[in-house]
C-alpha positions as CSV (number, residue, x, y, z in Angstrom):
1,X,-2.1,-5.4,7.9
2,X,-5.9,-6.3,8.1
3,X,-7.9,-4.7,5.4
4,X,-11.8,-4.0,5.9
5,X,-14.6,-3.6,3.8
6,X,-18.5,-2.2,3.8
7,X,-19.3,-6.0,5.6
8,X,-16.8,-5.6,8.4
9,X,-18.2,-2.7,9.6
10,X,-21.4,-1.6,11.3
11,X,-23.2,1.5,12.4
12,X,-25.0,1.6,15.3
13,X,-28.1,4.1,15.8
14,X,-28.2,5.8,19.1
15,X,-30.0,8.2,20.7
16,X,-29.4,12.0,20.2
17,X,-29.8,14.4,22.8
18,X,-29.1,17.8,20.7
19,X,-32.0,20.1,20.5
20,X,-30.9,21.2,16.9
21,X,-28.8,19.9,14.3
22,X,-26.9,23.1,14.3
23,X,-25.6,22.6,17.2
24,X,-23.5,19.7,16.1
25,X,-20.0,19.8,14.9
26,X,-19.2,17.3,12.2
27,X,-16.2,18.4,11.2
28,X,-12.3,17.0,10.7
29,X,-9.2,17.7,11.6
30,X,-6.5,15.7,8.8
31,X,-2.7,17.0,8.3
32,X,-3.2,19.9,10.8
33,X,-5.8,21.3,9.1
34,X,-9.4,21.6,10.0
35,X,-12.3,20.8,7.4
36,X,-16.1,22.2,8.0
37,X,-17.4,18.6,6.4
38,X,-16.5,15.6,7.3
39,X,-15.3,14.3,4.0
40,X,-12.2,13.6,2.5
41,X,-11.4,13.1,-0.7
42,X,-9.2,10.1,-2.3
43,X,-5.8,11.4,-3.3
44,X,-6.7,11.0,-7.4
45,X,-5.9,13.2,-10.0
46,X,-9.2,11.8,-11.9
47,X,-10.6,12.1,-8.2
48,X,-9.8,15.6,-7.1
49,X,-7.9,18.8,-8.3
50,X,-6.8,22.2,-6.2
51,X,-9.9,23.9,-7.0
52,X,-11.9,21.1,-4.9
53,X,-9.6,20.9,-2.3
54,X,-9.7,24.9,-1.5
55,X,-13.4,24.0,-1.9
56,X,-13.9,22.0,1.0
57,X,-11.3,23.2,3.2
């Protein structure tokens, strides 16, 4: 298994063609469930509990 890190990976600007940023749709799909923000949390009891979890889903 190859493991990266913050150096082996790059973001590349482009160009955006949306007129507003509402019109965008940045969110998730993980376990068959859908998430409005694109963030997912570590599996951590110090990290997250079930109030946090029904907060961003």
């Amino acid at each position: 298994m190859e493991i990266f890190d913050y150096e082996n990976i790059l973001l590349l600007p482009r160009k955006c063609r949306v007129e507003s940023r509402s019109e965008c749709d940045a969110s998730t799909e993980l376990g068959g469930r859908q998430f409005r923000i694109p963030v997912v949390p570590a599996n951590m009891k110090t990290v997250v509990d079930e109030s946090i979890c029904a907060w961003l889903a």
